[in-house]
Rosetta silent file (secondary structure, phi, psi, omega in degrees, C-alpha in Angstrom):
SEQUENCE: XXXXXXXXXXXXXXXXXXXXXXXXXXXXXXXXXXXXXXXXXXXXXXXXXXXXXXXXXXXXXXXXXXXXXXXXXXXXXXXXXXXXXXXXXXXXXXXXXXXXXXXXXXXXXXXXXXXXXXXXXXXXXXXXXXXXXXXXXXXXXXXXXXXXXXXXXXXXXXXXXXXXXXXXXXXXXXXXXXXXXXXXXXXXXXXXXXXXXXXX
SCORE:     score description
SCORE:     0.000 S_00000001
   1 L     0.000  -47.165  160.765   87.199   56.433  141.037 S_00000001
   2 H   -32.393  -56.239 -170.213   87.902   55.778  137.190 S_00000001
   3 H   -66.677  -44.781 -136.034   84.489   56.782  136.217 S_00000001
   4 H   -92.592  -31.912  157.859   84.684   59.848  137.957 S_00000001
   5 H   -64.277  -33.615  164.457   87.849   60.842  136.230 S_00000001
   6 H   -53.848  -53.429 -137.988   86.678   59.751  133.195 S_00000001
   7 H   -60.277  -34.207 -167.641   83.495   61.364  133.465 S_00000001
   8 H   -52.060  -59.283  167.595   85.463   64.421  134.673 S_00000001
   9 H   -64.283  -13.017  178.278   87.828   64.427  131.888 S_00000001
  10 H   -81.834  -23.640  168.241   84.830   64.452  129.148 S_00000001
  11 H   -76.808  -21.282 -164.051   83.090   67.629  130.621 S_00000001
  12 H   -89.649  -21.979  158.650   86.201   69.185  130.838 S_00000001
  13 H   -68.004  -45.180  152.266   86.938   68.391  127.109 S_00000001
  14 H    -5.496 -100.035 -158.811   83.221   69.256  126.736 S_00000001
  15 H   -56.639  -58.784  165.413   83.283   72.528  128.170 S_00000001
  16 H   -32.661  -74.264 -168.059   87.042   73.400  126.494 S_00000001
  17 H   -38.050  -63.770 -176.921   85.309   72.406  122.709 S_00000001
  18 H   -54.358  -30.309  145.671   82.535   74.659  123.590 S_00000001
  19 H   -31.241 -107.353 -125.589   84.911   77.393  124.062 S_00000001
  20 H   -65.295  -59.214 -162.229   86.769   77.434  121.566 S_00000001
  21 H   -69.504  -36.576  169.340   83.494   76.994  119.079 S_00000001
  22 H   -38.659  -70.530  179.628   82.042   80.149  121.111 S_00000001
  23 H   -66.405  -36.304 -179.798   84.814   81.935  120.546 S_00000001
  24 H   -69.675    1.489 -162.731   85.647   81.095  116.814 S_00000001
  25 H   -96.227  -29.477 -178.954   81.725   81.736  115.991 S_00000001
  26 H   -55.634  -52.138 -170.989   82.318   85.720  118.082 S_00000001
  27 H   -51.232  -56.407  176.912   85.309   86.009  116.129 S_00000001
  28 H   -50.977  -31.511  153.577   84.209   85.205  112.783 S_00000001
  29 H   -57.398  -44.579 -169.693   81.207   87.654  113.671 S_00000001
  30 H  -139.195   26.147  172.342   82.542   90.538  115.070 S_00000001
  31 L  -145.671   27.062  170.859   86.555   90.179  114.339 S_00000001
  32 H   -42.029  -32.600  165.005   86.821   89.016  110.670 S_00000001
  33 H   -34.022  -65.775  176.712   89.814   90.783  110.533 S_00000001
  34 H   -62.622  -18.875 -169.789   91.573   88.566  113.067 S_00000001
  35 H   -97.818  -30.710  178.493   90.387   85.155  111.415 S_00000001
  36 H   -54.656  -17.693  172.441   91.666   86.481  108.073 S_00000001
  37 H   -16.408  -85.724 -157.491   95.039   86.145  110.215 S_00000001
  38 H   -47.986  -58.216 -169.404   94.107   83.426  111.670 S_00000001
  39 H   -85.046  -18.352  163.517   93.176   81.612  108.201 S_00000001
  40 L   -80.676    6.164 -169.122   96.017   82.829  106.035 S_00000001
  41 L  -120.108   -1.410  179.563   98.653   81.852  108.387 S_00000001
  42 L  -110.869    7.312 -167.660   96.841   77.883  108.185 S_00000001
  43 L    63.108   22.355 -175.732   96.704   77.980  104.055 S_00000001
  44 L   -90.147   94.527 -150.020   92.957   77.794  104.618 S_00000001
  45 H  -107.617  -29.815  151.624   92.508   80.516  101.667 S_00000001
  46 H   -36.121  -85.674 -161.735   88.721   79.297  100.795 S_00000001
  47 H   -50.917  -35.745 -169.371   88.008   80.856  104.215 S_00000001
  48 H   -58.973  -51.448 -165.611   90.531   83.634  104.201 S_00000001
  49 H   -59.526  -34.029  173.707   88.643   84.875  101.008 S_00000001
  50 H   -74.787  -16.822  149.518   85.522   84.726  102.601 S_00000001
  51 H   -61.263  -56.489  147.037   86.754   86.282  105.605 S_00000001
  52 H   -29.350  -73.461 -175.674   88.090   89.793  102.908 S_00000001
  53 H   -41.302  -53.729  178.584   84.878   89.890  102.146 S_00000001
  54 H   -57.425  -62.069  151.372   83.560   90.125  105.360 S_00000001
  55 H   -22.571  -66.953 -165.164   86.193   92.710  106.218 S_00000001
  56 H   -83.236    0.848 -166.880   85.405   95.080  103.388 S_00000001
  57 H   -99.625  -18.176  178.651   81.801   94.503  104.140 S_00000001
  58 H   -85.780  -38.487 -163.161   82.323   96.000  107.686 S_00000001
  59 H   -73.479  -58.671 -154.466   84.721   98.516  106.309 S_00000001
  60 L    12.901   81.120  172.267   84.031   99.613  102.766 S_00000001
  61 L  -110.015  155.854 -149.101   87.154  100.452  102.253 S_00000001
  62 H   -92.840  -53.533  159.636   88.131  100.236   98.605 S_00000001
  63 H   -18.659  -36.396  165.572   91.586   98.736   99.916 S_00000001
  64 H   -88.296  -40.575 -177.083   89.661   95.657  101.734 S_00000001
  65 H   -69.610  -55.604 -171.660   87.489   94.935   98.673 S_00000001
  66 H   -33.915  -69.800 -173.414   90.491   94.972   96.350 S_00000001
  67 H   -53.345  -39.741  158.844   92.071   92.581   98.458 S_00000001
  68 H   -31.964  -70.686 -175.083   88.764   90.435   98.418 S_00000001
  69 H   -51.733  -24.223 -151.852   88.425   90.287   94.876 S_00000001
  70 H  -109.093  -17.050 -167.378   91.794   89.303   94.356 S_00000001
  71 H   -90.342  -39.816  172.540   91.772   86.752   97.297 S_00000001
  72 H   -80.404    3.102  172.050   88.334   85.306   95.649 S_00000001
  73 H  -107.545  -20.538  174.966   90.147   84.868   92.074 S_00000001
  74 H   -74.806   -8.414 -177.027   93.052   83.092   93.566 S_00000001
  75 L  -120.576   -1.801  157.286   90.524   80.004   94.779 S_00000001
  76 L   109.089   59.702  178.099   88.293   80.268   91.622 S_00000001
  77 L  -156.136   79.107 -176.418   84.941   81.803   93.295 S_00000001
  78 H   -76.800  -52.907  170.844   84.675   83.688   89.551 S_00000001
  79 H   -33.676  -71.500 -175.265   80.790   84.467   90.468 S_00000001
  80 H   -77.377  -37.559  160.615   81.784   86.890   93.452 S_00000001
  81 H   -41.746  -18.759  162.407   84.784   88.134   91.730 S_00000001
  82 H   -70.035  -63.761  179.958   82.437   89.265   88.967 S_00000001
  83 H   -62.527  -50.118 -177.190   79.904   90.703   91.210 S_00000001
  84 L   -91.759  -12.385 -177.828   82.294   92.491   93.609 S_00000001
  85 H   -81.012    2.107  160.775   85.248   93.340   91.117 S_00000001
  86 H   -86.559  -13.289  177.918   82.284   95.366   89.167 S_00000001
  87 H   -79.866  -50.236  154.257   81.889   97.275   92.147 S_00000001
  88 H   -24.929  -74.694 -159.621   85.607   97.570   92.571 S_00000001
  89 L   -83.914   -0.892  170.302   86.060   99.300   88.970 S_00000001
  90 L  -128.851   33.542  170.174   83.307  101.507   89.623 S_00000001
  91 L  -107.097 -177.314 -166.001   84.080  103.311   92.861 S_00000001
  92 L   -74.281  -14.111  136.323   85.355  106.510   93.518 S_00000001
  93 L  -114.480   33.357  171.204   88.621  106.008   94.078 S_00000001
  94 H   -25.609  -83.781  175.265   89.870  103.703   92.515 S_00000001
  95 H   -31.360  -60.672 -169.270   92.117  105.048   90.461 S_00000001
  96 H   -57.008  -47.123 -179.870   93.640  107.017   93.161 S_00000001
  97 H   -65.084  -16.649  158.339   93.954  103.785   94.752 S_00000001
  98 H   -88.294   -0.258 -161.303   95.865  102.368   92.070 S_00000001
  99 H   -98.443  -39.355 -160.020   98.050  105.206   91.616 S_00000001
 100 H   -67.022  -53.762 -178.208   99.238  104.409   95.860 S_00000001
 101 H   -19.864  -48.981 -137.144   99.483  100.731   94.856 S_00000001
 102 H  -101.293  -23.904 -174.331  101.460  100.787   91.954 S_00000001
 103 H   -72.568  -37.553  167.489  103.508  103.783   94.114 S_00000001
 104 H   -55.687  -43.514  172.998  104.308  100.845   97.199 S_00000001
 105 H   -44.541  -65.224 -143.118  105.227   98.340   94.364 S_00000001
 106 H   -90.376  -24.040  150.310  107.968  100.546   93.172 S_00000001
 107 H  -111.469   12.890  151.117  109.429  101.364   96.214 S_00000001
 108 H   -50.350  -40.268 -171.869  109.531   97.756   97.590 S_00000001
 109 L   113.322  -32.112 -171.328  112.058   97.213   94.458 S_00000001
 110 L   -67.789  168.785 -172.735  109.456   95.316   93.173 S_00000001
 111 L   -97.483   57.936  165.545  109.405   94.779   89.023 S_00000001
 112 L  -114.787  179.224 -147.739  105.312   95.328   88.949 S_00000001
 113 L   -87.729 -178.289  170.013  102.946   95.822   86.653 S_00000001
 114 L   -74.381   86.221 -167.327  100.222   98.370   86.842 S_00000001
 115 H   -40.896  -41.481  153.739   97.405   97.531   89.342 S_00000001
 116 H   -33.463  -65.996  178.182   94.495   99.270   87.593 S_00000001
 117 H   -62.112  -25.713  172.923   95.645   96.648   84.522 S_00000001
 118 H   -67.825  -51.457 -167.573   95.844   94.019   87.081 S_00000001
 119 H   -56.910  -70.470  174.927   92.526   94.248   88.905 S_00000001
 120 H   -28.684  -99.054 -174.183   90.637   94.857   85.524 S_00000001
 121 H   -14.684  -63.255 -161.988   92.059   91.581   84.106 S_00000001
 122 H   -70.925  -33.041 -170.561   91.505   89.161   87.069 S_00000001
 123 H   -73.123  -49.043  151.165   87.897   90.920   86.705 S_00000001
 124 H   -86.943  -34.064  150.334   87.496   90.021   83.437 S_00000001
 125 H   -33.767  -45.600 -170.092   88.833   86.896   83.398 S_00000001
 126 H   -63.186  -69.432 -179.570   86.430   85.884   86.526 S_00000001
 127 H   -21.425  -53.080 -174.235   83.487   87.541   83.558 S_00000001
 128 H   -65.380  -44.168  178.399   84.898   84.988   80.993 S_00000001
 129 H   -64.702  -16.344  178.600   84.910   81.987   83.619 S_00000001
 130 L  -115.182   17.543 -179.385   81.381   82.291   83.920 S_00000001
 131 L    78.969   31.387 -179.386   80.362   82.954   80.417 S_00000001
 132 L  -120.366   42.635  161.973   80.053   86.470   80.518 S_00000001
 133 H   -65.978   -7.940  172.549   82.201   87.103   77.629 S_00000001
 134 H   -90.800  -26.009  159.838   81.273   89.752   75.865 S_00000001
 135 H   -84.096  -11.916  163.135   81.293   91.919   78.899 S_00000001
 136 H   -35.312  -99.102 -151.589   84.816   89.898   79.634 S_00000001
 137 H   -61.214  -42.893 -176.624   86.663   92.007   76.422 S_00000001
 138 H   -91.886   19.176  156.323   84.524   95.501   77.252 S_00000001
 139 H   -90.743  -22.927 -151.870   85.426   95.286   80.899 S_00000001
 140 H  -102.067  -50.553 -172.411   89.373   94.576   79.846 S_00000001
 141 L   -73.551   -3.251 -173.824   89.395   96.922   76.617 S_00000001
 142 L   -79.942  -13.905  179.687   87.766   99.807   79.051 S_00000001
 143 L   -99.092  -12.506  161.068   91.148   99.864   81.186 S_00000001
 144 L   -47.920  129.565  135.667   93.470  100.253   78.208 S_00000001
 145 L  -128.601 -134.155 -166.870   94.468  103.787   76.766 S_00000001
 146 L  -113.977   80.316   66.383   97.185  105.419   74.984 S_00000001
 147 L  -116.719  162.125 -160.207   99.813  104.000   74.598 S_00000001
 148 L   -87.329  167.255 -156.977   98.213  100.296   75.598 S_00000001
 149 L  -100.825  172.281  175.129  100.207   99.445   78.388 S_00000001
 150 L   -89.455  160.954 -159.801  102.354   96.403   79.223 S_00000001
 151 L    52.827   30.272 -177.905  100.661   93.468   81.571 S_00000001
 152 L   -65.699 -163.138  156.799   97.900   94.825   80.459 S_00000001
 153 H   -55.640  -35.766 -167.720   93.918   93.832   81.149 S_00000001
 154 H  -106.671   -1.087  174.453   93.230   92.667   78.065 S_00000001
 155 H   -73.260  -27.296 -150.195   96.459   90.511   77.617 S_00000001
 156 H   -91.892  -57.591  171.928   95.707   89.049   80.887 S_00000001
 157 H   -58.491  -30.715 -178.624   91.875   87.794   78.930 S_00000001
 158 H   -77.761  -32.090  172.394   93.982   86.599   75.852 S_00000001
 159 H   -72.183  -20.198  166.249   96.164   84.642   77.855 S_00000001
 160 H   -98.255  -21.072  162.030   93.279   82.842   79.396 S_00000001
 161 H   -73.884  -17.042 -177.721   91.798   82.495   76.219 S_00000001
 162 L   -76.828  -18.681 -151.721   94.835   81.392   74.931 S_00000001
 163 L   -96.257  -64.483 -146.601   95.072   78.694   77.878 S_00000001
 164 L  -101.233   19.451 -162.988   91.468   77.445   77.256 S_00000001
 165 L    28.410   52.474 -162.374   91.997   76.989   73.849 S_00000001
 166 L  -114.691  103.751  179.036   88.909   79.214   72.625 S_00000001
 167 L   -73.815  -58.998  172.835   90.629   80.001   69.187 S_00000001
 168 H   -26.103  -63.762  164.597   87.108   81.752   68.450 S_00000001
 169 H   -69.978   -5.192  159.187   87.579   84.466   71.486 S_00000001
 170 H   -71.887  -49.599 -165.501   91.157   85.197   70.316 S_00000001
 171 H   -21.240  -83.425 -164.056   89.526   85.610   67.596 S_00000001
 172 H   -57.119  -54.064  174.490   87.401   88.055   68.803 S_00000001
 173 H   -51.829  -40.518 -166.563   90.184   90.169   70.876 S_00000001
 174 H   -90.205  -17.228  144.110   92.303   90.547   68.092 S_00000001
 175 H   -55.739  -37.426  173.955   89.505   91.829   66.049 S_00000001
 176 H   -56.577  -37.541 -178.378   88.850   94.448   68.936 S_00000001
 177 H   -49.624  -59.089 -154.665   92.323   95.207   68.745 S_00000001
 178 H   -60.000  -25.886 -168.607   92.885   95.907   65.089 S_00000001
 179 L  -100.068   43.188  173.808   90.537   99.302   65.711 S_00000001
 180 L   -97.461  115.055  142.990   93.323  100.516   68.371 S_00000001
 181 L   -57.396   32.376  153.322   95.093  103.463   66.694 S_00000001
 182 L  -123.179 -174.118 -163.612   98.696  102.736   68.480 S_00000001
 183 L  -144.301   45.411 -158.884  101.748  101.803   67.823 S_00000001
 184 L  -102.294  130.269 -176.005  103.012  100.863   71.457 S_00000001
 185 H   -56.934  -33.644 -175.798  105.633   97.774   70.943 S_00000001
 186 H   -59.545  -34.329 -179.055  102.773   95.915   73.782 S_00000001
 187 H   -79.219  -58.347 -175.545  100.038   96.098   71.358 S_00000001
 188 H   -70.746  -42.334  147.361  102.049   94.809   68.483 S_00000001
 189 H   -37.904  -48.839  176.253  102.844   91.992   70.476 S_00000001
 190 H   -73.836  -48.969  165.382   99.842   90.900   71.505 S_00000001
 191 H   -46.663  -38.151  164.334   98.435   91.172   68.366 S_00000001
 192 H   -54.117  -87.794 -135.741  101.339   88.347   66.778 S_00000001
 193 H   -29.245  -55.128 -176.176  100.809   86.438   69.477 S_00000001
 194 H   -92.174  -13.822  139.720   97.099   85.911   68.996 S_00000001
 195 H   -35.867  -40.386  178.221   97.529   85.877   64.785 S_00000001
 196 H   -79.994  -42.048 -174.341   99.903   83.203   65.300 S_00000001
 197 H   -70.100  -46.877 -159.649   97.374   81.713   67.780 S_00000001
 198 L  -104.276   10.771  159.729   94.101   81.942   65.645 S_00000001
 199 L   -78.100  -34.256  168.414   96.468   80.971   62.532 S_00000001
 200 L   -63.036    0.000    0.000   97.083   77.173   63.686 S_00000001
């Protein structure tokens, strides 16, 4: 009578496991949505990003990629943040989509920055993490204009250069800089900052 309850209970764990992997392999196929939930409500954030992706890949909605890119630069996976945050910065509404963004920040109450200058940065940053530096400063100086804005894109690369201690690529930004024709207090900041930086 033991064995048979044993045996009993091991198909019936059996059969449960096999559920459950059934079902998490449909979901993760044909519900990414639900596992990003599912994975952002366990801190699994590796998966969650790879879930966004999956999302926006079903979707392609500029709104699901966004969040992708930004979900693959929070765990360091600089390669597809490169690849898809160039896609990001070149669709067709972008902008417009940064205009709703930045309009939801502002009536949360929150104190944020401009999302266009956000996205750009974390895009070039990810460029920089992989040695793609030169497209790094002309993906970051292409989201500036006049007057250069605060948080900007390209503060957001100086701050990681500043970080990684590559005196040489401050270097280089603050030469880019110097042919900026403003006189926006954000610009003259940044500009000490990395003169004092590439002065030490």
């Amino acid at each position: 009578m033991g064995k048979l309850i044993a045996k009993t209970a091991t198909l019936t764990l059996a059969a449960l496991l096999a559920v459950c992997l059934i079902s998490f392999g449909v979901f993760s196929i044909f519900f990414p949505s639900v596992m990003v939930d599912v994975t952002n409500g366990l801190g699994m954030e590796r998966a969650c990003a790879t879930y966004s992706l999956s999302v926006f890949e079903r979707s392609n909605k500029t709104s699901d990629l966004a969040t992708a890119v930004e979900r693959c630069y929070n765990v360091g996976r600089y390669d597809t943040v490169a690849e898809y945050g160039e896609k990001l910065l070149g669709r067709e509404d972008y902008y417009s989509y940064c205009k709703e963004r930045d309009q939801k920040t502002e009536s949360q109450g929150y104190a944020g920055g401009n999302f266009q200058q956000y996205t750009t940065g974390i895009v070039a940053c990810a460029q920089y993490e992989i040695g793609q530096k030169d497209l790094a400063l002309e993906t970051a100086l292409g989201a500036v204009g006049d007057p250069f804005p605060e948080n900007s894109s390209v503060a957001y690369l100086a701050f990681l250069a500043v970080e990684k201690d590559d005196i040489e690529y401050c270097g280089n930004i603050l030469s880019a800089l110097q042919y900026l024709d403003d006189q926006s207090e954000a610009l003259r900041d940044l500009r000490e900052i990395l003169l004092q930086v590439c002065s030490e």
